[in-house]
ZATI-92361 format. One record per residue: residue in three letters; x, y, z of N, C-alpha, C in turn. Coordinates in steps of 0.05 Angstrom, whole numbers, plus 5000, padded with zeros to 4 digits. Example, Ala and Ser with C-alpha at 12.3 -4.5 7.8 and 13.67 -1.06 7.14 Angstrom:
<sites>
ALA526448865156524649105156526449345156/SER525749555142527349795143525850015157/
</sites>
This chain:
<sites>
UNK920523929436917823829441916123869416/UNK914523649409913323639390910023839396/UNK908724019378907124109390904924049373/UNK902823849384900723859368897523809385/UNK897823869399894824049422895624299425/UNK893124359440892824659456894424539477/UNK894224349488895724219513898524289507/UNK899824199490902624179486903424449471/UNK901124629465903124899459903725069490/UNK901325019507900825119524903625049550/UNK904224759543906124709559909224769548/UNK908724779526912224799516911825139518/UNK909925309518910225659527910525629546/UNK910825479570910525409595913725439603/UNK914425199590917125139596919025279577/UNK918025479554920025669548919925859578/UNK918625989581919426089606920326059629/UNK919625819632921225589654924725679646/UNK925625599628927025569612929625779610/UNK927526059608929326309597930026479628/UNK927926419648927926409683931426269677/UNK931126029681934225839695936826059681/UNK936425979650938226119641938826419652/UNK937526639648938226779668939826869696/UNK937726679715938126689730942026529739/UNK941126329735944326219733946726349722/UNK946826509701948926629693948826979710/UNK946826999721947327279734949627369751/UNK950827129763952427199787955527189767/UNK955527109743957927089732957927379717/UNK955427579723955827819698958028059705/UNK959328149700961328349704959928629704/UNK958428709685956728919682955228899714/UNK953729029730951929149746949129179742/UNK949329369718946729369705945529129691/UNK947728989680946728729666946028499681/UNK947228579711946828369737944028439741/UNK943128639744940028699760939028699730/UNK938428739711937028679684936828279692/UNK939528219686937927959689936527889712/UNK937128009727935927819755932427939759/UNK932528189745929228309741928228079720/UNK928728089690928127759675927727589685/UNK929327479695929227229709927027159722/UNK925727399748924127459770921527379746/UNK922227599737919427529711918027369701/UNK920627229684920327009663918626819683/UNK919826669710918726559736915826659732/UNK915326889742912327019741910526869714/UNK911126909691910826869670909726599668/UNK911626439675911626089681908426109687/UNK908326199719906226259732903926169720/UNK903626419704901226479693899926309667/UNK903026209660901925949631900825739642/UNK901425749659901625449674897525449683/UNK897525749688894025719707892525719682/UNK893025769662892025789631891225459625/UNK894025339633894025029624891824799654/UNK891425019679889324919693886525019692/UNK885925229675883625269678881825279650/UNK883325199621882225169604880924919608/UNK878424919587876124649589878924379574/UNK877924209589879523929578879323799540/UNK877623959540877023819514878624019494/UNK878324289508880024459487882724349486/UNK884024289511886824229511887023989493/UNK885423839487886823569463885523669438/UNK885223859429884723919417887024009391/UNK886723829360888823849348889224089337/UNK892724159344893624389323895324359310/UNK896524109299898124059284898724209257/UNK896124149249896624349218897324569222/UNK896124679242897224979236899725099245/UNK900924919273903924929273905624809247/UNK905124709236906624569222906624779197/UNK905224919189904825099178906625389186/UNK906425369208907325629216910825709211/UNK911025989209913726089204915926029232/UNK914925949252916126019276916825629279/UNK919025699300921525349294919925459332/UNK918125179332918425119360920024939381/UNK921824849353924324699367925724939379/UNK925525169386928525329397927225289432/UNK929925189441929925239471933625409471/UNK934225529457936925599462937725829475/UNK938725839496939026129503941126079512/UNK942826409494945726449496947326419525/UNK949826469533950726519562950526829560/UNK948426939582948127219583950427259608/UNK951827129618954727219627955827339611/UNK956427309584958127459561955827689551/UNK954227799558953227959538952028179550/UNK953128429527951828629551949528759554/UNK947228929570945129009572944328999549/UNK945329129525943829169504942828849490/UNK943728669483944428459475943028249496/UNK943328239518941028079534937628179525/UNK937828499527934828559519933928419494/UNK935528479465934928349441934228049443/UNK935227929460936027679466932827579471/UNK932027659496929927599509927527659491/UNK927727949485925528129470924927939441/UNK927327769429927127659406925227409406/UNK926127379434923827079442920727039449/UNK920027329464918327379462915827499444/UNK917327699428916327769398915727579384/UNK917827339381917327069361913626889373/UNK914326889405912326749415909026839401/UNK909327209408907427349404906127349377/UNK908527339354908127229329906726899325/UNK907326759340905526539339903226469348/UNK903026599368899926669378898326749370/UNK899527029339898727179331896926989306/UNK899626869292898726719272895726389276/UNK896926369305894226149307891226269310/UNK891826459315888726659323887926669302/UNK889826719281887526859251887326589240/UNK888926269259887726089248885225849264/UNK884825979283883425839305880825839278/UNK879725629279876425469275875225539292/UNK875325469319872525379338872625649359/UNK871125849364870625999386872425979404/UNK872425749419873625629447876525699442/UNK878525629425879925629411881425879417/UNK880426039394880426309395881126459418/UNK878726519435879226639458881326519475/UNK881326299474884126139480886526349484/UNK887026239464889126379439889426679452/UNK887626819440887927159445888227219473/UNK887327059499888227119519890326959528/UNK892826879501894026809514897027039502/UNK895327079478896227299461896627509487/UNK894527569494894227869511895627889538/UNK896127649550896927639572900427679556/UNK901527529538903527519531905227839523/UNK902727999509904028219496903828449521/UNK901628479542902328669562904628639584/UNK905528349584908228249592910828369585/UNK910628329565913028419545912228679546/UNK910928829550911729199556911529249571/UNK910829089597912729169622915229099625/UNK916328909616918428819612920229069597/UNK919329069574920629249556921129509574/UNK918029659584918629859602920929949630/UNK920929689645922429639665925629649654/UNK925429509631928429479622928929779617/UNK928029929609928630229595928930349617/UNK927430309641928430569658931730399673/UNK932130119673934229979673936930149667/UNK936030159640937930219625938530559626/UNK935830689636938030899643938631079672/UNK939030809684941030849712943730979700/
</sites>
């Protein structure tokens, strides 16, 4: 997906989580591990949640912000918004699904990070940072949940 609105970053964060939900969830019933069965299927539950919440972001921002261009500054940016790839977490174990997930969301966080210090307009901004904020208290419950996961 090409991303050049608030509209279309908002929806392709959307559908990465959409995204990393299926994957999950679908390969859980093929995992051999236990722990890596209920890790994914907690992810999964999440990522779903996650969807959720991008999604009320993409209904309750003002309309004008959403067509609003960000081309330059993706295009600029270090982060490939072409990745929708996620490995078969059937083959991989607890540790290695975490990196997996954790890598996707760090990257995200990193781009959120980088449009903030490039947002112009107010509207923008706060945008951005609450989408920043909602994104990074996610990921440490996530992170948290996975750790006591991991030491069943």
């Amino acid at each position: 997906m090409k991303i050049e609105t608030f509209q279309h970053l908002i929806d392709w964060s959307r559908q990465l989580h959409q995204h990393l939900a299926h994957s999950l969830s679908t390969t859980s019933d093929k995992q051999p591990d236990q722990r890596a069965k209920w890790l994914q299927t907690y992810l999964a539950d999440h990522e779903t949640e996650l969807e959720k919440m991008v999604a009320r972001f993409e209904e309750q921002a003002d309309p004008k912000l959403l067509d609003t261009w960000i081309f330059n500054y993706i295009a600029s940016s270090p982060f490939d918004t072409g990745i929708t790839y996620c490995p078969l977490y059937s083959n991989q174990s607890f540790e290695d699904i975490c990196k997996s997930v954790f890598s996707m969301h760090n990257q995200l966080i990193e781009l959120y990070r980088f449009l903030v210090a490039k947002a112009d307009i107010p509207e923008a901004e706060e945008l951005l940072k609450e989408l920043l904020d909602m994104e990074v208290h996610e990921t440490m419950l996530l992170a948290q949940q996975s750790n006591r996961m991991h030491d069943l």
